[in-house]
C-alpha positions, 0 to 999 in steps of 0.5 A: 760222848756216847759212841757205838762203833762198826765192823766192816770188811775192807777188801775182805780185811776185817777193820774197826770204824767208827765210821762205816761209811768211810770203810768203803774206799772206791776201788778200780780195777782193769779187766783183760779175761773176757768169756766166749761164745761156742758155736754148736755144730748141729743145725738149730732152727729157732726163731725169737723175736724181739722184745716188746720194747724194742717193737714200741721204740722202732715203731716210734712210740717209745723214747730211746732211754740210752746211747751206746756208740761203737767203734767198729775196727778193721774187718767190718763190712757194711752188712755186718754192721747193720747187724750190729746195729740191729742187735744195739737197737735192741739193747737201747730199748731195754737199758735206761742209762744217762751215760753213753755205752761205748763198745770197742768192736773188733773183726778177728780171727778167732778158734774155729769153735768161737763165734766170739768174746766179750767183757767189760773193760773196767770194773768199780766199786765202792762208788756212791750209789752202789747197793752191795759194797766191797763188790766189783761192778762192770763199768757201764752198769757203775756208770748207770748206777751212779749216773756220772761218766767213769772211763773218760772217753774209753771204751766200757765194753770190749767185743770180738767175733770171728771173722771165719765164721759162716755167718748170715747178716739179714736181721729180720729174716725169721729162717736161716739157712742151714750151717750159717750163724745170727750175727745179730743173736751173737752181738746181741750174747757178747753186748750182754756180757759186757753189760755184766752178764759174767762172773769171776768164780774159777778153778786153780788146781784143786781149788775153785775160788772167787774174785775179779782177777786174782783180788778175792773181790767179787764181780756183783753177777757173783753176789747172788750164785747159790746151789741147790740147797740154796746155799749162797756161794759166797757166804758159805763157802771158803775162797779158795778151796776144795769145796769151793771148786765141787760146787762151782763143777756140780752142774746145779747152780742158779742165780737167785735175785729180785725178779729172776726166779732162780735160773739154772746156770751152766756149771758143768762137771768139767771147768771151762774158763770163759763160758763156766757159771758166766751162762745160762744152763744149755739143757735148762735153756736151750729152744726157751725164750730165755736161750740167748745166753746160754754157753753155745749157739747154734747154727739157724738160732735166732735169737733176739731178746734176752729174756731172763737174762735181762731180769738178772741183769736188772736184779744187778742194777740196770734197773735201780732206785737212786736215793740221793742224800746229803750225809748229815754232819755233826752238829752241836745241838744234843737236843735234835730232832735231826731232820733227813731228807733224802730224793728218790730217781726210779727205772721201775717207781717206788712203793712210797708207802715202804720209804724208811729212815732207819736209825740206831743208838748203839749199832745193832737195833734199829728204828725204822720211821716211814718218810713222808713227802716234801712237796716236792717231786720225789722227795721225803723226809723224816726227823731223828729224835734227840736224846739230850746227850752228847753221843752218835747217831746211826742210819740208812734209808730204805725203799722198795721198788714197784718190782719188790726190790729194796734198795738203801743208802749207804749199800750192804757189805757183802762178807765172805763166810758172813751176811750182808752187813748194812752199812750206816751214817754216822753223824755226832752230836756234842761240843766239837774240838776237831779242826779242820781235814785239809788234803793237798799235794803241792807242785815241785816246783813253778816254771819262771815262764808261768804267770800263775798259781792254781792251787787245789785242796779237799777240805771237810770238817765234821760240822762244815768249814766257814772258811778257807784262805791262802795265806802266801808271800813271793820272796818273804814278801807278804801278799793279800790272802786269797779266799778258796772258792767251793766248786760244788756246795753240798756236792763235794770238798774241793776248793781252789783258787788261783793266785796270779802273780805277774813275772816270776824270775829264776831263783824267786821263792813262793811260799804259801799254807792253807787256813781252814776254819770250821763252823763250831763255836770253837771255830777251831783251825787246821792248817796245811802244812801243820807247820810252816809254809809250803816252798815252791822254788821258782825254776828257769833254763839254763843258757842253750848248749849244743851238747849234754852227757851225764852219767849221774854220779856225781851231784846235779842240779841240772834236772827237776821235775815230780816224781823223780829223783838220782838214786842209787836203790838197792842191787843197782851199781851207781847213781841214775835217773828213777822213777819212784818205785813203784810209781803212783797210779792216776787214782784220784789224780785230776781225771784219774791221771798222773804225769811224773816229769823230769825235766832238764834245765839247759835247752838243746840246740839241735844240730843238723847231724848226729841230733841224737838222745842216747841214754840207757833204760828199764822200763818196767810201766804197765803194758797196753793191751796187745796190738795197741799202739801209742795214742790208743786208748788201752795203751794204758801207762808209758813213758815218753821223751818230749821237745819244747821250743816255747820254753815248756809251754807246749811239748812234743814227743821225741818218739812215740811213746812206749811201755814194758812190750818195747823189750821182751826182757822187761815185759817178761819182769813185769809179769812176773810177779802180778798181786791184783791188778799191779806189778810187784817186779823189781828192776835190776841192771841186768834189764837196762836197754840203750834207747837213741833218739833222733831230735831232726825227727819232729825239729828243724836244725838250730830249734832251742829245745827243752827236754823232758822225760815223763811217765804217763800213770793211768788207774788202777795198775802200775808197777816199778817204773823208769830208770834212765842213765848215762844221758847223752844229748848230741854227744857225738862218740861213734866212730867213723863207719869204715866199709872194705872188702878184704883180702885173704891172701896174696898169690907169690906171683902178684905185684901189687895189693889194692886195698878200697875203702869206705869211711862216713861220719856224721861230722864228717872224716878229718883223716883216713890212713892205711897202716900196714907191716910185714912178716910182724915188723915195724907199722908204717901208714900211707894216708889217703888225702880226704877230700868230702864230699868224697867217701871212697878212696883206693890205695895200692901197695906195689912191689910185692913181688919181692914176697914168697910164699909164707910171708906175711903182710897185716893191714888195717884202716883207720879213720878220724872223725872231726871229734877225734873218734877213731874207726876201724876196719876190721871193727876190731881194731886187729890186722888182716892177714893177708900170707902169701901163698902157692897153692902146689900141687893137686891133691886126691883126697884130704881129711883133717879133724883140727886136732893138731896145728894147720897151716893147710887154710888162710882166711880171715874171721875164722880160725881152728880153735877150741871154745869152750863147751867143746872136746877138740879142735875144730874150724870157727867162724869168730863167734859172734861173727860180725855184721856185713862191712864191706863197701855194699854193707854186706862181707864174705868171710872165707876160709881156704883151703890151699891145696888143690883137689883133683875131683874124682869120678868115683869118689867126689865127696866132701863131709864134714860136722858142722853147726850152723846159727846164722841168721835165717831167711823167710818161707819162700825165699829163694837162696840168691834173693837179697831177702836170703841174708846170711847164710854159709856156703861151700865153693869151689875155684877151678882157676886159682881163685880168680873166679868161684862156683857154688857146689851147692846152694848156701844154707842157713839155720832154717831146716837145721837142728832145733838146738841152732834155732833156739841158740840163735833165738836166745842168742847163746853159745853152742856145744860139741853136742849139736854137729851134724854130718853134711855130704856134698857131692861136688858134680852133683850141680854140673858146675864141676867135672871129675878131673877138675882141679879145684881149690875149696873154700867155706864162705860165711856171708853177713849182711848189715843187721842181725847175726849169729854165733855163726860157723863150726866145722870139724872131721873134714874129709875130701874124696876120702874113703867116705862111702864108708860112712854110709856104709857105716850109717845104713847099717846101724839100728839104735833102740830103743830112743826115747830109752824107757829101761836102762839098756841101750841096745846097738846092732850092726850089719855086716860089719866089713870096713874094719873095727868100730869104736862107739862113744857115749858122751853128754850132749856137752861133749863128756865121755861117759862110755866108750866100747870097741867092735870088731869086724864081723860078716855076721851081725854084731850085737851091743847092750849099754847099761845106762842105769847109773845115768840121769833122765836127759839126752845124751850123743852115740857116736860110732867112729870108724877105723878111716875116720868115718864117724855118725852122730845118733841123738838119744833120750833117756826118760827115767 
């Protein structure tokens, strides 16, 4: 046989066929970067009317040629969207299309430089009727061309304006007044966007480049861009590279097609993503009939036909030639003729005189044989010679429009650094010894409560199939073959049919082929699979249980389902529940959907307490767009838990349905490495979450039902999908919650200590007891009589008395659930410490910086230690500090100081260093609202600790440094680097006198969500000679900060209060310099040699002699 072979560009790869038409794989893509609209500062009075062919339409004497429907969310008011309709009018008389447009419109507050944005949702190429090939078009321009709905119900087109705009909705008024914007003209600009009117040249970096985001396809506006010398962009030049970017910046740009006549497009010496070569030139265009897409508009425009634009955009296939033929296939008859016959669907006519068959033997020279007509409408035909031989033929078919244009079938390739290529037909002729192509994806498995089989196959052959049967047997017993029926003869090659079965039991087998036969006088035959038969394992439940845990690592046949497996990949610890990775996108799925599935065997019978899922995740699926939610259109892929009580019949979810947004960390993964429109990022443990869900949620207590997870694929993205592990349904392993306000000390002239508490579970408390010990003796225990529906319950240990002062007593609060879960309070499990103390005789000043043992504080959750990153001792909270447990939910964590101050009228101040990250409260809130949360305080008690008194408000992360913010926000651990001085004044509220004496304590207060690393508190010092301090600080001037040079310049004034040492460390408390002053009534003069030390930020710290200390930031540059 004689053959001929094509070369044909497949996603810009140079690939051998020896059938041209089959090189173009239909490709989609999603499309998230939409183009804006700037609005001009300058008053513009312009007024254009709308086309001829809207005033025929709303005069009723034109016929609408298409539908666009819109969905108008929140924002819009009535009078905005009569504009908008005005401007749909518009579009609907102009546009000739079978499938509705639908428009998902937004009312948002945008840039007060943009009026608003636009872009097609989705883009397709490759599909049949499309005129350039390997080439993306927008959705509804694709849906136009090949007259069939591509999206679904989604929306094509996606629009947003601003809602801060001064706009003007009166859509006949010809004048505006000054400063308001045409809402009709803006709608009318956004609408032509999406209707195709963008390109997706860009700039990165150096290099300017080509490509519908990031894959190097172009979007069909692009094919016709060329510059001045009329050097067409694509064919000429590189993508990416320097060349590239001088053209798409060299302001001279046009757009030559059909009709067009070469327009200028905006491409200014300055890139602007968005509005660059995606408009009509401002200057060219600007007060023309043709300025509506031009890049801004101005106040007073009205601008209400589109003018070349619509040219352009009709030079693109809004307004097009649909040359409907069926491919001829091979054949056995070497002597021909071979007739094609091919119908004609135009917007605009034909010129039937330029209707051409055009063949070739060997791939190059062509044939071209004008078609005559049928006799029926539209339609033509022409016969291909024979040549006797057994060989291959090659052809297209040509026609020009009433407008010039030419339009064929199959479409032209379009090359990069190349010309079109043509594509071409190929049919044989010859003797066929080819079987058969059979595609089938056979399900998993078959449900016992399912009834029937329905089988789906594509199935084609060079010559044609004479036949197609399933041959099949339940259990090894043959059954009667079943003849697949063609959905669509002459239309496509799906075949299906549905094979019924009557009852099936668990454990029965299905096993089945498929048998093609084609039309040759071989008859020859393919069958699916090639081998053998295919196995469908006939599934059913398990018996009902009221729990289930897995961890999956050991082997389970308790799950089954599609696309899911218990795998250990690689990088993982253990064995869990994956998806496939990456999962499949839903291209080529029945309505371009898939659903993975993996379902448990054993029904759930739901309790009426602790009805929960907890499992542990990642979730890396392809994010919706920002502000969708489950059940929107653009939520894209998910992942869902779901309930069945009808055995898998129908399914409902657990909770909504979610995607890689749910957590941060996964969202950050997932978009960390994009190739085209999917995600290449891997999971790894470090990105499992712990997911629970509650069935009481969506079933009722006593529901036997069935659990399934499954992932939701959509086309043209995904990414490396859905781990699940340590499964746990109605496992109930939580501990009782054990609420207590407790106590940190005991006076040595108290009795008795009362201890109250509060215990809950879900299954209820079987028992509750104190155990307690003194001085670290032997443990004893007191157990509370439980008596539910009871939660709080009081014990008090009398006879305390016998005490004195350093004594220690320890307690802790322990409760059984009916399961055998333990809880504790304190959470830990540790003892409170309760001393007994005498809090002795008032004292004037006291100073402390921790660097040594004290005994001179009791609390409990806090203690003076030294964490790492660190220099020295300090006061610490527990870091992190637990969330509130005390019997309202809230804790006061304190810690006391038992000495009493004297305050004094000269002197009544308290300083120290601290670092503060607890959780912070919201703009407006008032310290004592309960919307305050946690915060930190400093109090005092004026009778022995009975009562306490605040000596200023309590305080949070807010207003602190921005090194506590972002430790909290990142939620890591703070450095000696980031104290800061606090000074408190101790009668500046009037709570306090001078002359009171007061015991001082610092009070750390949690509610029950969200925590901190919490607090740090060093170099305290009480009534000590402080006022040296700001003496110290008041006289130092640091410069230059940031430090350009090398030399850190120090001055003092005055130096009166005796030596100064000055401390340069890193911000992690490392000693680099230390330098000591002496004192002076003159002003003294330091220099610090920072030469030898990297760019960053580093700590001065001036110590003086009373151990007054101030902490300076700097920042070296170089």
């Amino acid at each position: 046989m004689k053959k001929f072979y094509s070369f044909a560009l497949v996603l810009w790869l140079l690939v051998p066929l020896t059938n041209i038409l089959l090189a173009q794989k239909p490709m989609g893509i999603k499309v998230t970067k939409p183009t804006v609209c700037y609005a001009h500062t300058a008053d513009n009075p312009c007024y254009i009317a709308p086309p001829e062919e809207y005033l025929k339409w709303a005069g009723s004497t034109r016929t609408k040629t298409s539908n666009i429907e819109v969905t108008y969310n929140a924002g819009f008011t009535a009078e905005a969207i009569a504009a908008f309709d005005y401007a749909l009018g518009i579009w609907e008389s102009l546009i000739d299309s079978p499938v509705p447009i639908r428009i998902d419109a937004y009312w948002s507050s945008l840039s007060p430089n943009v009026l608003g944005g636009a872009i097609y949702t989705n883009a397709y190429a490759n599909f049949p009727g499309a005129q350039k090939l390997n080439v993306f078009y927008p959705v509804a321009l694709a849906e136009k061309i090949t007259g069939r709905n591509l999206n679904g119900n989604n929306p094509d087109i996606f629009v947003q304006f601003n809602n801060n705009a001064n706009w003007n909705f009166n859509p006949t008024n010809p004048s505006l007044p000054q400063g308001q914007f045409d809402l009709v003209s803006v709608v009318l600009h956004e609408i032509g966007h999406g209707l195709g009117f963008a390109g997706s040249f860009s700039i990165s970096g150096s290099n300017g480049q080509v490509g519908l985001q990031g894959t190097g396809i172009p979007i069909i506006y692009d094919v016709p861009i060329e510059n001045f010398a009329a050097e067409n962009l694509i064919r000429i030049y590189s993508s990416p590279s320097v060349d590239l970017r001088s053209q798409i910046t060299s302001e001279n740009l046009f757009f030559n097609s059909a009709t067009s006549s070469r327009p200028k497009l905006f491409a200014p010496s300055t890139f602007s993503g968005g509005s660059s070569i995606s408009h009509l030139d401002e200057v060219t265009f600007n007060n023309t009939p043709s300025a509506l897409m031009t890049p801004q508009i101005a106040p007073q425009e009205r601008i209400h036909d589109p003018g070349i634009a619509w040219n352009m955009l009709k030079d693109m296939g809004w307004e097009m030639v649909r040359i409907n033929h069926i491919k001829l296939s091979d054949t056995e008859n070497i002597d021909g003729p071979y007739s094609v016959t091919a119908s004609f669907q135009a917007d605009n006519g034909i010129a039937t005189n330029t209707v051409k068959l055009n063949y070739t033997l060997d791939g190059t020279t062509f044939t071209s044989i004008t078609m005559n007509p049928t006799g029926l409408p539209n339609e033509f035909t022409a016969s291909i010679p024979g040549t006797g031989v057994a060989r291959q033929y090659g052809y297209y078919i040509s026609v020009n429009d009433n407008a010039g244009r030419e339009f064929v079938n199959p479409g032209k390739i379009v090359r990069k650094l190349q010309p079109e290529l043509q594509n071409i037909f190929i049919f044989e002729t010859g003797p066929d010894n080819k079987p058969p192509a059979i595609s089938h994806s056979p399900k998993p498995f078959l449900l016992a409560s399912e009834t029937e089989l329905e089988l789906e196959a594509r199935i084609t052959d060079n010559i044609g199939i004479a036949s197609a049967i399933v041959e099949y047997s339940i259990n090894d017993v043959t059954q009667p073959n079943q003849t697949l029926i063609l959905q669509a003869p002459q239309a496509d090659s799906i075949y299906r049919r549905t094979l019924l079965f009557g009852s099936l039991n668990n454990g029965d087998v299905i096993k089945y082929r498929i048998v093609a036969t084609d039309n040759s006088s071989n008859s020859n035959v393919r069958t699916a699979p090639a081998t053998g038969f295919f196995t469908l394992n006939v599934v059913g439940l398990e018996p009902t249980q009221d729990s289930y845990t897995n961890n999956f690592n050991s082997p389970s046949n308790d799950f089954f389902g599609n696309g899911f497996s218990i795998v250990q990949p690689a990088g993982f610890n253990d064995q869990a529940i994956h998806s496939d990775h990456p999962y499949a996108e839903g291209n080529g799925q029945p309505n371009n959907e898939l659903n993975l599935v993996y379902q448990l065997k054993i029904p759930i019978r739901v309790k009426a307490k602790e009805a929960t899922i907890v499992f542990d995740e990642i979730v890396l699926v392809e994010p919706g767009q920002t502000g969708t939610v489950f059940g929107d259109e653009q939520f894209w892929d998910y992942v869902v838990v779901e309930g069945s009580k009808d055995g898998g019949i129908t399914w409902t979810p657990v909770a909504d349905g979610y995607d890689s947004r749910a957590n941060s960390a996964w969202l950050t993964r997932y978009n960390s490495a994009i190739t085209g429109n999917n995600s290449t990022a891997v999971g790894d443990p470090a990105l499992f979450r712990t997911r629970t869900l509650d069935l009481q949620n969506k079933f009722d207590t006593n529901d036997e039902v069935v659990i399934r997870f499954r992932l939701f694929s959509d086309p043209f993205a995904a990414g490396w999908g859905w781990t699940i592990d340590n499964l746990k349904i109605q496992i109930d392993d939580t501990p009782p919650l054990v609420l207590h306000d407790h106590i940190d000390y005991l006076k040595d002239t108290e009795d008795e200590l009362v201890i109250i508490t509060k215990a809950s579970d879900a299954s209820g408390i079987k028992s509750l007891k104190i155990e307690y010990k003194v001085n670290n003796g032997t443990v004893s225990d007191i157990d509370f009589n439980v008596n539910p529906p009871a939660s709080q319950y009081q014990f008090t240990l009398s006879g305390l008395a016998a005490l004195s002062a350093g004594n220690v007593l320890e307690y802790r609060i322990v409760a059984t659930d009916s399961v055998d879960n333990e809880g504790f309070f304190p959470p830990s499990g540790n003892f409170i410490k309760v001393p007994v103390i005498n809090f002795g005789t008032p004292a004037a000043t006291y100073a402390n910086n921790f660097n040594s043992p004290s005994n001179d504080f009791v609390g409990n959750f806090f203690s003076i230690a030294q964490p790492n990153l660190f220099v020295d001792g300090a006061i610490h909270s527990e870091h992190f500090y637990p969330n509130g447990v005390g019997l309202d939910k809230t804790s006061s964590y304190s810690y006391m100081l038992t000495r009493p101050i004297t305050i004094s009228a000269a002197n009544p101040l308290i300083r120290f260093d601290e670092i503060v990250v607890v959780e912070g409260h919201g703009v407006g809130v008032a310290f004592g609202s309960a919307n305050f949360r946690d915060y930190v305080i400093v109090e005092g008690s004026k009778n022995g600790g009975n009562t306490w008194s605040r000596f200023l408000d309590g305080y949070d992360i807010v207003g602190g440094l921005s090194s506590w913010i972002s430790a909290f926000s990142t939620g890591s651990n703070p450095n000696a680097g980031m104290f800061r001085n606090r000074t408190i004044n101790m009668t500046a509220n009037g709570n306090f006198q001078p002359g009171d004496q007061v015991i001082i304590r610092f009070r750390l207060f949690a509610n029950e969500t969200i925590n901190g690393w919490g607090w740090a508190i060093d170099n305290l010092f009480i009534q000590d000679p402080i006022t040296s301090v700001e003496q110290l600080n008041t006289g130092i001037n640091i410069y230059p900060n940031p430090v350009t040079q090398q030399l850190l310049n120090i001055e003092l004034e005055n130096n009166t209060i005796g030596e100064i040492r000055i401390d340069l460390t890193t911000v992690q408390g490392q000693q680099l310099q230390t330098v000591s002053l002496n004192p002076s009534t003159e002003k003294t003069k330091h220099q610090l040699d920072l030469s030898g030390l990297p760019a960053g930020m580093y700590i001065i710290t001036l110590n003086g002699r009373s151990g007054e200390r101030v902490t300076k930031k700097i920042i070296k540059t170089q």
